[in-house]
Each structure stands twice: as structure tokens, then as C-alpha cells.
C-alpha positions in Angstrom: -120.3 -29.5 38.0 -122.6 -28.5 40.9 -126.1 -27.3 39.5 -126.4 -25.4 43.1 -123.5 -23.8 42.3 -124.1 -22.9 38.9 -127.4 -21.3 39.7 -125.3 -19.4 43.0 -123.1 -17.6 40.2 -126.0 -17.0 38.1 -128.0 -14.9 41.1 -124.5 -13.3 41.8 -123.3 -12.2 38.1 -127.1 -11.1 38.0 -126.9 -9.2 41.2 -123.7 -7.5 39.7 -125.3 -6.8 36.4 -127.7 -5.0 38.7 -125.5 -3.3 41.0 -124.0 -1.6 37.7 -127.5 -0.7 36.3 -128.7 0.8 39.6 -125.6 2.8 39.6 -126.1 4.2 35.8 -129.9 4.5 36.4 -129.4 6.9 39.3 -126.2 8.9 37.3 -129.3 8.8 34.3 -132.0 10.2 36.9 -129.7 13.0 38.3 -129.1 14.4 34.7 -132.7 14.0 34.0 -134.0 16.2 36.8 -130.9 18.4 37.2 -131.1 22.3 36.3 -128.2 22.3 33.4 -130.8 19.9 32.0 -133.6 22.2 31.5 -134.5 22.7 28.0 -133.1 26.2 26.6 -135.2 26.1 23.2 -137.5 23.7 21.8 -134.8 21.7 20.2 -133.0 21.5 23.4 -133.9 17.4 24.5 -131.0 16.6 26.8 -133.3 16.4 30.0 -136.1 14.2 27.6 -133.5 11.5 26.5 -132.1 11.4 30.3 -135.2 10.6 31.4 -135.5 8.3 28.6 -132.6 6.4 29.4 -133.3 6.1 33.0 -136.8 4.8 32.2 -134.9 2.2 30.2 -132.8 1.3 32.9 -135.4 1.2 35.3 -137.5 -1.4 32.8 -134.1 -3.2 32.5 -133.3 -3.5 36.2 -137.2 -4.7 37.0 -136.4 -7.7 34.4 -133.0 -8.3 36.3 -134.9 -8.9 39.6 -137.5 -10.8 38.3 -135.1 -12.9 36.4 -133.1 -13.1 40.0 -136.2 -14.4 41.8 -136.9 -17.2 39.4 -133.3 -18.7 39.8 -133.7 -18.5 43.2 -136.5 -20.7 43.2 -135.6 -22.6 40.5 -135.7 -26.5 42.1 -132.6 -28.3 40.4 -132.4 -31.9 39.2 -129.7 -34.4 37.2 -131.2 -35.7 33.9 -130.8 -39.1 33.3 -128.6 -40.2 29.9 -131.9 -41.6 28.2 -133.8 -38.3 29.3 -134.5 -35.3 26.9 -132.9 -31.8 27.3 -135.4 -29.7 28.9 -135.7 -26.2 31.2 -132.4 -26.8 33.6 -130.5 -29.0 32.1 -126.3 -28.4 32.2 -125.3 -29.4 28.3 -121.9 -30.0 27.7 -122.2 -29.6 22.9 -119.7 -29.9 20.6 -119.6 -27.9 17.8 -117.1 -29.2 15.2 -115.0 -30.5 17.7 -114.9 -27.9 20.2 -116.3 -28.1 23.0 -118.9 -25.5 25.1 -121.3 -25.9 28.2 -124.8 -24.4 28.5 -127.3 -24.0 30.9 -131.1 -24.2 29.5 -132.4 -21.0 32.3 -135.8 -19.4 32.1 -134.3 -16.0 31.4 -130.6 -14.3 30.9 -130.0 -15.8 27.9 -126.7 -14.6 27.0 -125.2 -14.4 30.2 -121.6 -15.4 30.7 -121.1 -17.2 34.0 -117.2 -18.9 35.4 -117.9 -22.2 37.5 -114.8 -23.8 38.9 -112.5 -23.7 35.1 -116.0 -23.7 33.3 -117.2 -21.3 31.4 -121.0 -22.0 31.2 -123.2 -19.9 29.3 -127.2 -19.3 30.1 -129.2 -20.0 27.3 -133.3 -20.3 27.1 -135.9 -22.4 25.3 -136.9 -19.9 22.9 -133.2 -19.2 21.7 -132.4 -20.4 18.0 -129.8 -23.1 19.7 -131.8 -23.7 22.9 -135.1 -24.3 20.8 -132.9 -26.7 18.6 -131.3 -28.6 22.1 -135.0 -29.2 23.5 -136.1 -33.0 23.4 -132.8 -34.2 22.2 -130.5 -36.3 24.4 -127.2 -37.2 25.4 -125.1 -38.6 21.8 -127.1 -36.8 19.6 -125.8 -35.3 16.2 -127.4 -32.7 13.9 -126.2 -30.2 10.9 -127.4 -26.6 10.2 -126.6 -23.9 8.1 -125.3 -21.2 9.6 -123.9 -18.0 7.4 -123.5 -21.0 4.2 -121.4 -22.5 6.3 -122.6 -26.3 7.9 -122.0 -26.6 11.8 -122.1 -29.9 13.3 -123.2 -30.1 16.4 -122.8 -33.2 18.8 -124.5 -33.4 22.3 -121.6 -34.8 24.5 -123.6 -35.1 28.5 -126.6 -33.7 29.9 -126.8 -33.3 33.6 
């Protein structure tokens, strides 16, 4: 799989995700500031949690473009198989058998991205699994609890 690619689709679901939010946050600061939202008693809040939720969104979108910046300048490399998992590396892990592709990003954790037939989903250092994939390597196998149930895990390529 093409890192350049892979960080392309990132930038662009990103740039959707924000294309949406800009949408909502403007819908959010039209009710916020519009007459019918004028508070008719003092337990009238409708224009209050408008404005709210558009300063959420706003917050939200600011994260989305900083988050979009950093992947833009994010210089890819290949690990080597005797090299240790580390910010940018493309790990293919199985987890009792079945099989799943991450990305180790510097933000978006979470997010969902299609690459060719892959499905590769962004995950950071300080995630429970992304803490547990740094410094390990290509063959490596490790247990761990999970809800009382044991999950094995088995690293299967790093890129």
C-alpha cells in the first residue's frame, strides 16, 4: 500500500469531515443569532445552547484543520522488518486470526479511511492499542484482557 496515498485519503476524509462540520456550524450559528431564538422568559435557553453548539463546532473544526496541516506535512518513510513501530508506520495485526490494518497518525485517531480494497484505520500513540503497538516489531505476539475475555494479537508487517 502506498503511504502517499494513504495520507491523500486521510487529508480528504478530513476535509470532508470538515466540509459537514462547517455546514452544521453555520445551520448552529443562524439559530443562535436568529429572532425565534430570543429568549421569551428566563427559562427560555434555545438561543444559549445554539450558541453553545456552534462554539463546539467551531473548537471541533479548528482541531480538524490543525490535524489536516500536520498530515500534510507529515514526511513518510518504510520501516525496515527489524525496525520498531513508531509515529507513521502502516501495521497490518492480527487479532485472533483476523486480520486489520492501522495507521500510527499524530491525530484522528478513530478515523475510518478506504485505500484501494483496504480498510485502514488511523490510530495514535497515546491510544490503549497504539500505546501497546509502539517499539514492537514485525512477528510479534502478545495477550490482554479485554472485557474477561483474552485477545491475542499477532503483528503480521510493518511498512
Amino acid at each position: 500500500m502506498n503511504k502517499s496515498q494513504l495520507i491523500k485519503s486521510i487529508v480528504d476524509a478530513l476535509a470532508e469531515n470538515l466540509s459537514v462540520l462547517e455546514k452544521a456550524a453555520r445551520a448552529s450559528h443562524f439559530e443562535a443569532t436568529h429572532e425565534s431564538s430570543k429568549a421569551e422568559s428566563k427559562y427560555d435557553t434555545r438561543g444559549l445552547e445554539a450558541a453553545y453548539l456552534a462554539g463546539g463546532q467551531a473548537r471541533v473544526a479548528k482541531e480538524i484543520i490543525d490535524a489536516i496541516k500536520i498530515y500534510e506535512g507529515l514526511v513518510v518513510r518504510d520501516f525496515k522488518p527489524s525496525e520498531p513501530i513508531d509515529l507513521g508506520a502502516l501495521v497490518e495485526l492480527k487479532t485472533d486470526g483476523i486480520g486489520s490494518v492501522y495507521f500510527i497518525g499524530p491525530k484522528s485517531g478513530g478515523l475510518e479511511v478506504q485505500v484501494g480494497k483496504k480498510e485502514v484505520v488511523v490510530i495514535t500513540p497515546q491510544s490503549p492499542l497504539g500505546e501497546n503497538l509502539m517499539g514492537k516489531k514485525r512477528g510479534d505476539r502478545w495477550s490482554a484482557k479485554i472485557g474477561g475475555l483474552t485477545v491475542k494479537y499477532e503483528i503480521s508487517s510493518v511498512k
